[in-house]
C-alpha positions in Angstrom: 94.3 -181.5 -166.6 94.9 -178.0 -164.1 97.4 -175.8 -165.2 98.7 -173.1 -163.5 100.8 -170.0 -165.2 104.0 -169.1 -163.7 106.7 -166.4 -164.3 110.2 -166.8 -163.4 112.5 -164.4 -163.5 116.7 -165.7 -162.8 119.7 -163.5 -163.1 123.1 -164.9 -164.4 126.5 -163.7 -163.6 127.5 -160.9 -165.8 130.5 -162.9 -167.1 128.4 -165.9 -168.3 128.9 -165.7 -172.1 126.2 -166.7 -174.4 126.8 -170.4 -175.0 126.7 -170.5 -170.9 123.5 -168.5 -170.4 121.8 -170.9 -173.2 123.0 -173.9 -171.5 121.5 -172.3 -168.3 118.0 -171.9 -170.3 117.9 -175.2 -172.4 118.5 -177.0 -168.5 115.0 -175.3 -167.4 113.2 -176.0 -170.4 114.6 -179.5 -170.1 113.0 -179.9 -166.5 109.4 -178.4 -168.0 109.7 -180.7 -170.9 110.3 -183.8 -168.3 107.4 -182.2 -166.2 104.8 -181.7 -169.3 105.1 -177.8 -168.5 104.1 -175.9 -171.8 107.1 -173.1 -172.4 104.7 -169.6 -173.5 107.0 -167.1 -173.5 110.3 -166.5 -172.9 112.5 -163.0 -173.0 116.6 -162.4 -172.7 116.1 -158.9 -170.8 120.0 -158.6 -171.2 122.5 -157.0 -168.9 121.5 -154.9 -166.5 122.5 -153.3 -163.0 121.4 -154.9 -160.1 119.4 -152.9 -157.5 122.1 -153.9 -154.8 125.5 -156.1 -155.0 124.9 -159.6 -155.4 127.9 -161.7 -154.6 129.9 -159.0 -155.4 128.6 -158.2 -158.4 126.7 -155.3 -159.7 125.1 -156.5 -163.2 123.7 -159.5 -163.8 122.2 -161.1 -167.0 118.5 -161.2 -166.7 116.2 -164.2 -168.1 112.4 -164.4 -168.1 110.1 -167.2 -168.3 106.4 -167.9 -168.4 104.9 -171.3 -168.6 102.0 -173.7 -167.7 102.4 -176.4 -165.5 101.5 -178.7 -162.5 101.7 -178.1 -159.1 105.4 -179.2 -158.2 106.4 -177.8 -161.5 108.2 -174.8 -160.2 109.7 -176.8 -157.0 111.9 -178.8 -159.6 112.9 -175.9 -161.4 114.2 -173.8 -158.6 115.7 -176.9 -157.4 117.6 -176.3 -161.0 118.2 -172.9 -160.5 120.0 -173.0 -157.0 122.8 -175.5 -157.9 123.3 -173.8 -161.3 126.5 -171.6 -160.1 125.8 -169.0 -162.7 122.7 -168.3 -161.5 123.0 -165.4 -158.6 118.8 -165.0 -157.7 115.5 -166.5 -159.2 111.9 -165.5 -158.1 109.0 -167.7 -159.2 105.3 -166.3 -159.2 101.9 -167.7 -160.0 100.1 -165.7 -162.1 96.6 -167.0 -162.6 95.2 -170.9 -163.2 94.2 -172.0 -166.4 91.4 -173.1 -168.1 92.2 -173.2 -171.4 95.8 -173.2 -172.3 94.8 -172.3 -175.8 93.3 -169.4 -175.2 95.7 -168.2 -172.8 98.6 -169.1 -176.1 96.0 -166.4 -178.1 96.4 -163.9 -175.3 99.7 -164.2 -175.1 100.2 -163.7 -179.1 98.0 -160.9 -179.2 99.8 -159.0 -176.6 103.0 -159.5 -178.3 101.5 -158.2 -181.2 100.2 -155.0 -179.8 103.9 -155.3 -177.6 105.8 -155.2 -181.7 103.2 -152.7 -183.1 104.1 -150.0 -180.2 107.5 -150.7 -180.6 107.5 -150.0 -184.4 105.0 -147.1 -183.7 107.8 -144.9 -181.1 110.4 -146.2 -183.2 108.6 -144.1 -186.5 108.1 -141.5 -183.8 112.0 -141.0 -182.7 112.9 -141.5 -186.4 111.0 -138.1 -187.7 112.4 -134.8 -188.0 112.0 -132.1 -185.3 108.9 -130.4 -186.1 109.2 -126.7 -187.5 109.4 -123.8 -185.2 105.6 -122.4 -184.7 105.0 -120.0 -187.3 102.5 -117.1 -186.2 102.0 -114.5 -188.7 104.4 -115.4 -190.9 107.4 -115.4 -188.4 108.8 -118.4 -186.8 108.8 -118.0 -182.8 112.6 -117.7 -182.5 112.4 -114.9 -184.9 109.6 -113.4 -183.2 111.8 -113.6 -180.0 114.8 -111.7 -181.7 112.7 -109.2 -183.2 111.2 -108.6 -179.4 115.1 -107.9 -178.1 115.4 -105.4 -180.7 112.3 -103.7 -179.6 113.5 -103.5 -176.0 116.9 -102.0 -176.6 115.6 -99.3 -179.1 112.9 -98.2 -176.6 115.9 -98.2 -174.2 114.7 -100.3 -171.3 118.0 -102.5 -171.5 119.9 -99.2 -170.5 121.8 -98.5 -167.6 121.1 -95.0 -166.6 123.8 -93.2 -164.5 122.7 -91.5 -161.9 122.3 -87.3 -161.3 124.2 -85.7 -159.0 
């Protein structure tokens, strides 16, 4: 059997609640069920703004897909996606044939691995404290800084001279 990968990305109606966008979803996964497509990854990217208006709207709800399937696979479900009204644009790629759908299901699980650990990893990152303020010579730069005001004003280069007649 020759699989191909494809990614489809559709974009719902910003009013489409939850229960509608799921229906929306469970639909396509119904038509790659029916065509023996094999679902490997799928991601809600949420509400967003749309590069331009789309049928007068400026947000849309954002849904990506990436499955295995036969050619005429992604023909039946665009054909889904265009008489879905809450669906405002789709785009369909290929992204590589398969050889081995299980090795491509390891791929995919190891980057989403990597994906969770460099999430957690800048998550840790934002969560710590401001570092100090550089310390050199026992004096913390912004004190260092006030100190160097001071200096100025005594040696009087901050004053305004008059001038002689």
């Amino acid at each position: 059997m020759h699989l191909r990968e494809y990614e489809t990305i559709f974009i719902l109606r910003p009013d489409v609640g939850d229960e509608g966008m799921s229906q929306v979803v469970e639909r396509v996964k119904g038509v790659l069920g029916s065509k023996g497509a094999v679902l490997l990854r799928e991601q809600n990217w949420g509400k967003k703004k749309l590069a331009y208006e789309i049928d007068k709207h400026l947000k849309g709800i954002y849904h990506y897909l990436d499955y295995a399937g036969q050619p005429g696979t992604v023909e039946e479900v665009e054909r889904i996606l265009k008489i879905v009204e809450a669906v405002i644009r789709y785009q369909t790629v290929k992204v590589t044939d398969i050889e081995s759908l299980d090795a491509r299901r390891a791929e995919i699980q190891k980057e989403a691995e990597d994906e969770e650990r460099r999430r957690r990893e800048r998550e840790e990152r934002e969560s710590l404290p401001a570092p100090p303020a550089a310390v050199v010579n026992g004096e913390t730069a912004a004190a260092d800084a006030a100190g160097d005001a001071e200096d100025k004003d005594e040696a009087g280069e901050d004053e305004v001279q008059e001038p002689k007649d």
